[in-house]
mmCIF file of the N, C-alpha and C atoms, coordinates in Angstrom:
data_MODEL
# 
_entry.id   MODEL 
# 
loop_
_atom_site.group_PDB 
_atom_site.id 
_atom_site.type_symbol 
_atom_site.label_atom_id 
_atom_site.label_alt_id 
_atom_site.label_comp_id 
_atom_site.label_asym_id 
_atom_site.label_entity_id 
_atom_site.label_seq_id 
_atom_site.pdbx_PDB_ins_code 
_atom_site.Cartn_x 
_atom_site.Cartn_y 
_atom_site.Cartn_z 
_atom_site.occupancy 
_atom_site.B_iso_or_equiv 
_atom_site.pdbx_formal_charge 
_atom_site.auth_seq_id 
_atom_site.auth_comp_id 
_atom_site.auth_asym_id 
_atom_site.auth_atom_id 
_atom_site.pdbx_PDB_model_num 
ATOM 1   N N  . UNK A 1 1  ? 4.584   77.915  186.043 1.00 0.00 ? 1  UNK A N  1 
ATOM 2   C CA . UNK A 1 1  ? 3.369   77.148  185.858 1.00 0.00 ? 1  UNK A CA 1 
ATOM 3   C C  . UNK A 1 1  ? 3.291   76.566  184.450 1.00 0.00 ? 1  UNK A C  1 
ATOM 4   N N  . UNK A 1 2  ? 4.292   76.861  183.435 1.00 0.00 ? 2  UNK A N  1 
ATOM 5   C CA . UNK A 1 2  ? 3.955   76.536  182.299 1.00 0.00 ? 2  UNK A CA 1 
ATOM 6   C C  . UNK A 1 2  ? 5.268   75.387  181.556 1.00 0.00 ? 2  UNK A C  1 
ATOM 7   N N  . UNK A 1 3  ? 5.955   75.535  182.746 1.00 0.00 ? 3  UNK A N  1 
ATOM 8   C CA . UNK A 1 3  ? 7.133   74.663  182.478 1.00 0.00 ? 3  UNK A CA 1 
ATOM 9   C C  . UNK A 1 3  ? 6.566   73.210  182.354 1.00 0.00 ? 3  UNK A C  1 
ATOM 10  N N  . UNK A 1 4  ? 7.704   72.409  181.908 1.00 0.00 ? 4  UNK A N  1 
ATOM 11  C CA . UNK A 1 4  ? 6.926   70.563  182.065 1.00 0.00 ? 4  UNK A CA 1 
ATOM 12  C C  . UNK A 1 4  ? 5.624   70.664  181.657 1.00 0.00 ? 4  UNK A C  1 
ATOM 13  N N  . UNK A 1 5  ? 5.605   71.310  180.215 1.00 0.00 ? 5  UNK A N  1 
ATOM 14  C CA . UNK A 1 5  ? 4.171   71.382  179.604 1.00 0.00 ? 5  UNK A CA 1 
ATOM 15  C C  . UNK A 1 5  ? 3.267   71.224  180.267 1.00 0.00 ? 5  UNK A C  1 
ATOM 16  N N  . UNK A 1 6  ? 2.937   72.553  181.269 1.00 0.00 ? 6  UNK A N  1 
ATOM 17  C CA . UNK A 1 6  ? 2.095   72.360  182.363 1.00 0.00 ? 6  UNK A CA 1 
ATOM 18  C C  . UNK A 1 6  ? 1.596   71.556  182.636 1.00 0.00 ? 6  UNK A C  1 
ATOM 19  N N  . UNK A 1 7  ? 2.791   70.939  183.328 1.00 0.00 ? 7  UNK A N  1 
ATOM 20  C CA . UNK A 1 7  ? 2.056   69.560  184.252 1.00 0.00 ? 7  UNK A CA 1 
ATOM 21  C C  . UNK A 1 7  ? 2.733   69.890  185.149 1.00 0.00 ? 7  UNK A C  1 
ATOM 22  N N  . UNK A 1 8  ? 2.069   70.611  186.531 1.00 0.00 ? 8  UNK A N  1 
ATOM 23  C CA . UNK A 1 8  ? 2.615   70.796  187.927 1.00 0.00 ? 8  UNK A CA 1 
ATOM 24  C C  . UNK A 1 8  ? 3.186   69.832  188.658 1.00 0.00 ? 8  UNK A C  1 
ATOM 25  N N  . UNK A 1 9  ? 3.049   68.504  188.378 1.00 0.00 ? 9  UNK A N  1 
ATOM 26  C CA . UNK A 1 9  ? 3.674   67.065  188.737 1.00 0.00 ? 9  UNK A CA 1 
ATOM 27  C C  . UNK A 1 9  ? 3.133   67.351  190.367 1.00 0.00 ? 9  UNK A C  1 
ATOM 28  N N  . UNK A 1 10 ? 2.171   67.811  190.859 1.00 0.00 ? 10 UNK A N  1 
ATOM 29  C CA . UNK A 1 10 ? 1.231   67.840  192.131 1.00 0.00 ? 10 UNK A CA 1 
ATOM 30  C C  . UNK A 1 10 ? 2.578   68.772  192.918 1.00 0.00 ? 10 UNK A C  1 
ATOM 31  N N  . UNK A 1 11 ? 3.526   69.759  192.026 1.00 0.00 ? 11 UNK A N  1 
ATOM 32  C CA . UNK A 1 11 ? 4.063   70.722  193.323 1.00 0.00 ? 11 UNK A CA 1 
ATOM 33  C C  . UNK A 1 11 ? 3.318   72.176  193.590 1.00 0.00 ? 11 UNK A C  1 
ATOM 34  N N  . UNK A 1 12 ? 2.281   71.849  193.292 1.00 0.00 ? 12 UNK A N  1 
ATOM 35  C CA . UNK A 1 12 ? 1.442   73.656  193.163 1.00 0.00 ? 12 UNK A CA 1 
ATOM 36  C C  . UNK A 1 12 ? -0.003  72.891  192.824 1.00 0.00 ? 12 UNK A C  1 
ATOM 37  N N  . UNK A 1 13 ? -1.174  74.499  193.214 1.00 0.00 ? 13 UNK A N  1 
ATOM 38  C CA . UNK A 1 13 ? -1.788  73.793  192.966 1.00 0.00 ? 13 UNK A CA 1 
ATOM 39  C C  . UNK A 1 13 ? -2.524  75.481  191.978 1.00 0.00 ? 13 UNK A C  1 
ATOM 40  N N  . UNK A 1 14 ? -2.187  76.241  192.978 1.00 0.00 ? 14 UNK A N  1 
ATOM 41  C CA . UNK A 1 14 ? -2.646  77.812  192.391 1.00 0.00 ? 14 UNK A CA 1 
ATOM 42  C C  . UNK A 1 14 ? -1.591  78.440  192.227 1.00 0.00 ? 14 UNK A C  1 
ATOM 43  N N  . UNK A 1 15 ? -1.476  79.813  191.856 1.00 0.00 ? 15 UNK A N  1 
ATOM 44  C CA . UNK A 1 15 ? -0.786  80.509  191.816 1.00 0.00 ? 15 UNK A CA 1 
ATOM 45  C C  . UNK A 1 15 ? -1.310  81.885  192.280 1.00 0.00 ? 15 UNK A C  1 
ATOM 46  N N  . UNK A 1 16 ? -0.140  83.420  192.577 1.00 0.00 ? 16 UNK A N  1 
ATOM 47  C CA . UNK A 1 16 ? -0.710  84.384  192.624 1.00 0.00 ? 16 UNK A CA 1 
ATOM 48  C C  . UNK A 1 16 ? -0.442  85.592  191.533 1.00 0.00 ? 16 UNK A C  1 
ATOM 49  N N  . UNK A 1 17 ? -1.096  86.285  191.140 1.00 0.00 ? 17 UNK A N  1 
ATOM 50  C CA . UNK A 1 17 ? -0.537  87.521  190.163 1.00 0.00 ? 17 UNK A CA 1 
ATOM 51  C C  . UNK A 1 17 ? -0.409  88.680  191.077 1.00 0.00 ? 17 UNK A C  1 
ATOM 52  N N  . UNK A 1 18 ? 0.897   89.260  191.087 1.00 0.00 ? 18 UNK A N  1 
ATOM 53  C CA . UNK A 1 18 ? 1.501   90.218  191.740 1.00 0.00 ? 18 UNK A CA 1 
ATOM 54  C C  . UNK A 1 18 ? 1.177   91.463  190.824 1.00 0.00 ? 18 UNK A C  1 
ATOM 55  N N  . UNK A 1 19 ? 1.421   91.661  189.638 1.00 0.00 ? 19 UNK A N  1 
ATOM 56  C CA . UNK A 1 19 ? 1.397   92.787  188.825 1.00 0.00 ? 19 UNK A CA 1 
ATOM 57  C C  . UNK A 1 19 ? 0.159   93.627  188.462 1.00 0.00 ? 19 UNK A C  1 
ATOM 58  N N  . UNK A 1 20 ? -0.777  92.970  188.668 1.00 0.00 ? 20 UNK A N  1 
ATOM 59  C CA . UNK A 1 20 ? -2.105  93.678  188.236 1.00 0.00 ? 20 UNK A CA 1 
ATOM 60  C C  . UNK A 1 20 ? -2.315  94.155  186.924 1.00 0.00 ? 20 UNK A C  1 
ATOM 61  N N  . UNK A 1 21 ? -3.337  95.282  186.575 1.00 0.00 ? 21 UNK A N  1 
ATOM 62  C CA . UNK A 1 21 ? -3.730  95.203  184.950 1.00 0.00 ? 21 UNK A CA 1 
ATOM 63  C C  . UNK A 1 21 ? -2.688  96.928  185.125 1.00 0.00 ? 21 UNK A C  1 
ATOM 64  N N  . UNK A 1 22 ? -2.651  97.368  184.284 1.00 0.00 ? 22 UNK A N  1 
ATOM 65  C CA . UNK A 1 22 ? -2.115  98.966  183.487 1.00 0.00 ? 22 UNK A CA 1 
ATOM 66  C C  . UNK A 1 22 ? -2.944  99.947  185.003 1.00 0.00 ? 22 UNK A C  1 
ATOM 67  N N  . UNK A 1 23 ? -2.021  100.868 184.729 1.00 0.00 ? 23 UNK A N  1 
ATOM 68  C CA . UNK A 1 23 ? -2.802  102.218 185.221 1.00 0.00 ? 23 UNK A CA 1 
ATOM 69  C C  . UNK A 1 23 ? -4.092  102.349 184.184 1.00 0.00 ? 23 UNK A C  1 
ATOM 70  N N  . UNK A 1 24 ? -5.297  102.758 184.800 1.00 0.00 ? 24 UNK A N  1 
ATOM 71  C CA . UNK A 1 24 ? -6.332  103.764 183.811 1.00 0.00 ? 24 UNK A CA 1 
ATOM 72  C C  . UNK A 1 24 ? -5.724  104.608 183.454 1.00 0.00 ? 24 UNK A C  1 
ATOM 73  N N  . UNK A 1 25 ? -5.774  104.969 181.943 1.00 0.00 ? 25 UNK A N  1 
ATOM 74  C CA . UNK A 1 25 ? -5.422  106.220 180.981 1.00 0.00 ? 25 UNK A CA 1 
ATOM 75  C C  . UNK A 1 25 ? -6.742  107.013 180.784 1.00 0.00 ? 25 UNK A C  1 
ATOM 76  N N  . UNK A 1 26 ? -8.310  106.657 181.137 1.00 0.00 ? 26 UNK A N  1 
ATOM 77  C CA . UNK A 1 26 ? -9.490  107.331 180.692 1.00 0.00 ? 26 UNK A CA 1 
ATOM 78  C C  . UNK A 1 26 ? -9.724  106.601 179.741 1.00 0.00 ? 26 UNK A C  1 
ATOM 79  N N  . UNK A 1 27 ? -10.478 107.670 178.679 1.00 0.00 ? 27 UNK A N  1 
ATOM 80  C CA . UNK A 1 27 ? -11.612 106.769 177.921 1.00 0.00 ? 27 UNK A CA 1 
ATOM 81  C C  . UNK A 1 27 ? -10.789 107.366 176.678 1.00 0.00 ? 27 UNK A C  1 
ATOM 82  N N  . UNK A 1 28 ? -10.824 106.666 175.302 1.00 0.00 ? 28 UNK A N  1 
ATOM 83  C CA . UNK A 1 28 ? -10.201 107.075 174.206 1.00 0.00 ? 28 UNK A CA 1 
ATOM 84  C C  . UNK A 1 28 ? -10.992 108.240 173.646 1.00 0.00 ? 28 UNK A C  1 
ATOM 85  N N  . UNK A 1 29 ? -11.838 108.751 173.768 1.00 0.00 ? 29 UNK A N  1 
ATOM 86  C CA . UNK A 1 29 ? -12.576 109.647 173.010 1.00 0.00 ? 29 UNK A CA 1 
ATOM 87  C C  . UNK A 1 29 ? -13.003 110.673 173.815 1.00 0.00 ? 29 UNK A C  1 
ATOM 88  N N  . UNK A 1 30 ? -11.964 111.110 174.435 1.00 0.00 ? 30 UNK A N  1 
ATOM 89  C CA . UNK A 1 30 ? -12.153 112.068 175.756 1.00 0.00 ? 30 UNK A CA 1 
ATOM 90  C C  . UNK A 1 30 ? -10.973 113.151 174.566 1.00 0.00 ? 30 UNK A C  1 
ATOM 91  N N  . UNK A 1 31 ? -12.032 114.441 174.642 1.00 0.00 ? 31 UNK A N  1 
ATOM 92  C CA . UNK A 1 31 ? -11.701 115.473 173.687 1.00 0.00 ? 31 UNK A CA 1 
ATOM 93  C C  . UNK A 1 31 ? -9.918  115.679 173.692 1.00 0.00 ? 31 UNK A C  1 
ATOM 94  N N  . UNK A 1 32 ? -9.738  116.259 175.488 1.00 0.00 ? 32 UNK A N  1 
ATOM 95  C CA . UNK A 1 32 ? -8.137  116.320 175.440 1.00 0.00 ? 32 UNK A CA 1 
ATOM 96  C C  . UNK A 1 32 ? -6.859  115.585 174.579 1.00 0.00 ? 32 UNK A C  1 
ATOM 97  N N  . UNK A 1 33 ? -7.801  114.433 174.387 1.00 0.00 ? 33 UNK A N  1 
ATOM 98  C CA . UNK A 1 33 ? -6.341  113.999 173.823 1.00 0.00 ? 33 UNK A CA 1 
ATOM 99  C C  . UNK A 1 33 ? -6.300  113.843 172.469 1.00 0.00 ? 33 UNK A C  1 
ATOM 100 N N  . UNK A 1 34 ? -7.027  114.531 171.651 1.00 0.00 ? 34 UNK A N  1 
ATOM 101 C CA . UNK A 1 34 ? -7.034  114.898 170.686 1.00 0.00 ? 34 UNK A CA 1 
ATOM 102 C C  . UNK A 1 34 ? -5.809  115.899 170.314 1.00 0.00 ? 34 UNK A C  1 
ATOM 103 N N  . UNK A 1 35 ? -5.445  116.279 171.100 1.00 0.00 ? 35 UNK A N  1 
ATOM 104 C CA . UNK A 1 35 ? -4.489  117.503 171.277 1.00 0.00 ? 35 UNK A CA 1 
ATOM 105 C C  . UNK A 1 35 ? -3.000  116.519 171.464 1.00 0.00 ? 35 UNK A C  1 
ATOM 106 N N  . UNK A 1 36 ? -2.913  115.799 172.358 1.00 0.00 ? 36 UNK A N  1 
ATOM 107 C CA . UNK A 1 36 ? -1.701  114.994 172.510 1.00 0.00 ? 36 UNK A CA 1 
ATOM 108 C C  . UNK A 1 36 ? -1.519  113.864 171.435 1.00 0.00 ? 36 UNK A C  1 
ATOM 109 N N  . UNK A 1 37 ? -2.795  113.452 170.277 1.00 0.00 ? 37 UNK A N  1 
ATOM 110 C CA . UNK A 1 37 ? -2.305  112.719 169.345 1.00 0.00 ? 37 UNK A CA 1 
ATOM 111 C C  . UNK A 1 37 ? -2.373  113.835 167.865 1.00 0.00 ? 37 UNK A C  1 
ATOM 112 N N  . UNK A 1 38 ? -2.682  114.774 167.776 1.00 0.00 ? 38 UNK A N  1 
ATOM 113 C CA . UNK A 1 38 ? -2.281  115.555 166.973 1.00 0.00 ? 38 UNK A CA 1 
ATOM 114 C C  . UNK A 1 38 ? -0.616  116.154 167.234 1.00 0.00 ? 38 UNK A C  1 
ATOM 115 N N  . UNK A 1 39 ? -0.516  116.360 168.329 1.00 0.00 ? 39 UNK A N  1 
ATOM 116 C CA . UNK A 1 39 ? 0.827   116.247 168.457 1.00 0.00 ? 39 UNK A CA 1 
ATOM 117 C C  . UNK A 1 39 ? 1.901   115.148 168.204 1.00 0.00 ? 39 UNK A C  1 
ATOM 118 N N  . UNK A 1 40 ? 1.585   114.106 168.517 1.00 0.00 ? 40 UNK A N  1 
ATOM 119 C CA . UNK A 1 40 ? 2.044   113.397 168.041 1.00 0.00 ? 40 UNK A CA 1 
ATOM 120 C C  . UNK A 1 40 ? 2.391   112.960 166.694 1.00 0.00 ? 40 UNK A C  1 
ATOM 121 N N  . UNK A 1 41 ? 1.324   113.135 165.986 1.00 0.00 ? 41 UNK A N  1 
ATOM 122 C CA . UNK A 1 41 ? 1.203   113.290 164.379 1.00 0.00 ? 41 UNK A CA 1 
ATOM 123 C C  . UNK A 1 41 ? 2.457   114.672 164.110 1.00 0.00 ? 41 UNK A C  1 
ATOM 124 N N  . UNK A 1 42 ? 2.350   115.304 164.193 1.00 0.00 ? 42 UNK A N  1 
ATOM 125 C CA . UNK A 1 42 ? 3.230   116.479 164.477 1.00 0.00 ? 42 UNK A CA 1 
ATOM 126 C C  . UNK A 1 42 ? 4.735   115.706 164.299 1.00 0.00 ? 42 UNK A C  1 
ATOM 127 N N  . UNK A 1 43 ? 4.967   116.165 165.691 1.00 0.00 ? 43 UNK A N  1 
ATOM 128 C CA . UNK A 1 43 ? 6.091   115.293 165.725 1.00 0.00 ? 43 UNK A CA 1 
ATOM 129 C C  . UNK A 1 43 ? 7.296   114.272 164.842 1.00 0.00 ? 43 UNK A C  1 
ATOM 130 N N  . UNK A 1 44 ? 6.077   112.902 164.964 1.00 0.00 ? 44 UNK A N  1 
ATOM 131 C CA . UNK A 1 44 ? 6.847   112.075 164.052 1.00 0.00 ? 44 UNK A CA 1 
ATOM 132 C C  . UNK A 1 44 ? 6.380   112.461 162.232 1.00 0.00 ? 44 UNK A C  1 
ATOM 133 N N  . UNK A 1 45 ? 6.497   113.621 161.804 1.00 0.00 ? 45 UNK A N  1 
ATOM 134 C CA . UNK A 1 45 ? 6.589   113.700 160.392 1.00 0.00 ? 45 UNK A CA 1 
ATOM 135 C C  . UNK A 1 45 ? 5.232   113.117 159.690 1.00 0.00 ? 45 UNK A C  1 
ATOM 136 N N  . UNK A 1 46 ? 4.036   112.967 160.673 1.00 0.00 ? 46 UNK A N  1 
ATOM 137 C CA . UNK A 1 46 ? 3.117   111.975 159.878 1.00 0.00 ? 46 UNK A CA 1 
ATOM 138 C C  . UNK A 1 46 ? 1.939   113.417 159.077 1.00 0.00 ? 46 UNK A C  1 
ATOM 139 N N  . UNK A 1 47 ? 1.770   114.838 159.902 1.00 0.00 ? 47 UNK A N  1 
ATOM 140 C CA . UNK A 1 47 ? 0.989   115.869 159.728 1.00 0.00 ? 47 UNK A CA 1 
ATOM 141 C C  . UNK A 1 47 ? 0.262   116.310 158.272 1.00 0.00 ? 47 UNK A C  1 
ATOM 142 N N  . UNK A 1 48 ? 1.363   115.843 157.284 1.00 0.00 ? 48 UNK A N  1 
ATOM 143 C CA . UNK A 1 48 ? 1.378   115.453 156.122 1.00 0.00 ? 48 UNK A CA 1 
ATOM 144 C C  . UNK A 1 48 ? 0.128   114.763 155.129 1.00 0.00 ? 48 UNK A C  1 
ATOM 145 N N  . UNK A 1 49 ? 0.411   113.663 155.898 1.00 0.00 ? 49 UNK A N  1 
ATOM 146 C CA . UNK A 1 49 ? -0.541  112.260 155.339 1.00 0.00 ? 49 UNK A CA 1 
ATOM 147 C C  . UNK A 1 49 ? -1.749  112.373 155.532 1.00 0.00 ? 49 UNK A C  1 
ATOM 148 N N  . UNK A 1 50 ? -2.690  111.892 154.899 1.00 0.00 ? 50 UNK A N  1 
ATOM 149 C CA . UNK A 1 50 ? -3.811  111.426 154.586 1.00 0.00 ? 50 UNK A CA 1 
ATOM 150 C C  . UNK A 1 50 ? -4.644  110.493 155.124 1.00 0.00 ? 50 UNK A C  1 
ATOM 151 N N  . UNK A 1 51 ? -3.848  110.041 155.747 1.00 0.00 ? 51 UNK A N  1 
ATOM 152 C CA . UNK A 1 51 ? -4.111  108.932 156.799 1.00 0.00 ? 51 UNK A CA 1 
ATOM 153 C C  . UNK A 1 51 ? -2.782  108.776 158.046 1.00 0.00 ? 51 UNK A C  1 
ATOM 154 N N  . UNK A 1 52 ? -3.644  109.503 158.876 1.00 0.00 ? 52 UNK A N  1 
ATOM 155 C CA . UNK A 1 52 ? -1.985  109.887 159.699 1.00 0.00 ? 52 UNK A CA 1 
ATOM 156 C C  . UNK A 1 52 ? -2.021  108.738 160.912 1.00 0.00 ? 52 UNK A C  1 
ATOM 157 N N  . UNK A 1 53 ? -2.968  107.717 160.589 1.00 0.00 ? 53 UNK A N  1 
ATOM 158 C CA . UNK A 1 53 ? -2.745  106.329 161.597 1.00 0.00 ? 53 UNK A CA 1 
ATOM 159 C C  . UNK A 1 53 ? -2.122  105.330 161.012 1.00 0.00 ? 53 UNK A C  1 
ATOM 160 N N  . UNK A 1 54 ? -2.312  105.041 160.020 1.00 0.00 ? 54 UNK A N  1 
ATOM 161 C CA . UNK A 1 54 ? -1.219  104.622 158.920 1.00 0.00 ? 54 UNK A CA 1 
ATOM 162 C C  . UNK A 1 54 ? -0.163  105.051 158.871 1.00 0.00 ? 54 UNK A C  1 
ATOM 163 N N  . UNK A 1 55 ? 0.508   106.400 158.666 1.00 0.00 ? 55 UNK A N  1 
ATOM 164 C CA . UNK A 1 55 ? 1.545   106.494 158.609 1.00 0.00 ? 55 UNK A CA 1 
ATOM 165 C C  . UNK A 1 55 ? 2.534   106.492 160.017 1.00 0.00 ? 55 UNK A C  1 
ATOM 166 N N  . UNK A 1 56 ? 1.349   106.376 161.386 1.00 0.00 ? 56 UNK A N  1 
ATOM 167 C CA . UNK A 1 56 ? 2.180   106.404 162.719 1.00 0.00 ? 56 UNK A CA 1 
ATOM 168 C C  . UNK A 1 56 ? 2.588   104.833 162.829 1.00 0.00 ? 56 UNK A C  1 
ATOM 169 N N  . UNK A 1 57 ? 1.663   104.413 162.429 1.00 0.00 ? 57 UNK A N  1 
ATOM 170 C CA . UNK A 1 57 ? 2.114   102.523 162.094 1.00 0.00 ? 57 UNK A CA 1 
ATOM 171 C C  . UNK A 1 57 ? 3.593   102.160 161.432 1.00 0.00 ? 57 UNK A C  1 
ATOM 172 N N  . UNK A 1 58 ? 4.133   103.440 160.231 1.00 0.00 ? 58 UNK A N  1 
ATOM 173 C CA . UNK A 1 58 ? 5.360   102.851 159.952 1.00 0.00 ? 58 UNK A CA 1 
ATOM 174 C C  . UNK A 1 58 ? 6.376   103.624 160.282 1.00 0.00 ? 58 UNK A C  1 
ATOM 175 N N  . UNK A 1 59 ? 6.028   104.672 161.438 1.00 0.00 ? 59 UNK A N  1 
ATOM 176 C CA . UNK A 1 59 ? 6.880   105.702 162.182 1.00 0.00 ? 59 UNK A CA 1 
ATOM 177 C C  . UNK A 1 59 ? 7.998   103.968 162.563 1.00 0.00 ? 59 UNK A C  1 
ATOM 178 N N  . UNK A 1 60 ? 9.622   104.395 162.782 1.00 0.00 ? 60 UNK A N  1 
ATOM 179 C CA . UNK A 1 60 ? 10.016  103.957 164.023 1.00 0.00 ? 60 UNK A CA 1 
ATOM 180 C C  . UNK A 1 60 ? 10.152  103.901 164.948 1.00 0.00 ? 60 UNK A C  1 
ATOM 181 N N  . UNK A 1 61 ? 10.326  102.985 166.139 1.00 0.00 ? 61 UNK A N  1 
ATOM 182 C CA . UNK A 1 61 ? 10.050  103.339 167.279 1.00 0.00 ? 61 UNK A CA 1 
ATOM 183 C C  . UNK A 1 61 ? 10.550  104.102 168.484 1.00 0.00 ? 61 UNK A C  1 
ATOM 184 N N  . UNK A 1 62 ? 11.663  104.586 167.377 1.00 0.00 ? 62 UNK A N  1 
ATOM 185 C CA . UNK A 1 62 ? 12.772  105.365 168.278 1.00 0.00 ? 62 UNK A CA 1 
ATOM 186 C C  . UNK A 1 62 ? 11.973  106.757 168.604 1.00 0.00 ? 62 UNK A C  1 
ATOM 187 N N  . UNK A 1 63 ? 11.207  107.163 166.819 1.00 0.00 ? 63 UNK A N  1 
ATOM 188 C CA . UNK A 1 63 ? 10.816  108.181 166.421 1.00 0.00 ? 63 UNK A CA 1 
ATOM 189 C C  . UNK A 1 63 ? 10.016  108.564 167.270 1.00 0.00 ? 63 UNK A C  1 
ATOM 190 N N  . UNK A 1 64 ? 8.787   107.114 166.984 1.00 0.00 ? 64 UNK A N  1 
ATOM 191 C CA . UNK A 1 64 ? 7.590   107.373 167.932 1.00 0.00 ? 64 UNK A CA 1 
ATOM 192 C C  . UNK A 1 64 ? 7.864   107.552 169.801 1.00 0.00 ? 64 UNK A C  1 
ATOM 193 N N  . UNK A 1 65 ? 8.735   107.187 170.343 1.00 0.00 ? 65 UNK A N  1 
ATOM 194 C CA . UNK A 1 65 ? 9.356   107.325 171.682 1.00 0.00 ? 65 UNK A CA 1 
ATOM 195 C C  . UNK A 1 65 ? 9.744   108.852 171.824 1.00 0.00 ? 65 UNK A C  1 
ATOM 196 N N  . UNK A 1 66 ? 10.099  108.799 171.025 1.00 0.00 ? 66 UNK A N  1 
ATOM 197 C CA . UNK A 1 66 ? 10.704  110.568 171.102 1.00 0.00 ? 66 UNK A CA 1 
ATOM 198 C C  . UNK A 1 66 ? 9.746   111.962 171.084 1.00 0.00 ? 66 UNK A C  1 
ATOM 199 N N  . UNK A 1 67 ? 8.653   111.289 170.167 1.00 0.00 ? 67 UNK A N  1 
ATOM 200 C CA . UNK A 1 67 ? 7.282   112.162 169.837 1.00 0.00 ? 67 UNK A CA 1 
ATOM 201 C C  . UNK A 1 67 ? 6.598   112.205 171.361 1.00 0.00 ? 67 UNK A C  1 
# 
């Protein structure tokens, strides 16, 4: 649909989306997972810091995959 700088040249007129949005994960401030991002902090070496969202920001992503 976005080819020929979307200009459908009249061969389409809609389209359909097959994939839908994400699974629901819940709500971010649901106590449990306080536990799975402290772990995480854990993990990638961040437990340390002072700001341990900052330092998961310059985790790599191998690191953070692995955590």
């Amino acid at each position: 649909m976005l080819a020929n700088g979307g200009n459908p040249e009249d061969l389409f007129r809609a389209g359909f989306m097959q994939s839908g949005s994400p699974a629901p994960v819940g709500f971010v401030d649901e106590p449990e997972l306080q536990g799975t991002y402290n772990q995480i902090v854990q993990d990638t070496g961040c437990g340390g810091s002072n700001d341990s969202l900052s330092c998961l920001r310059t985790v790599p992503v191998y690191v953070l995959k692995a955590a």
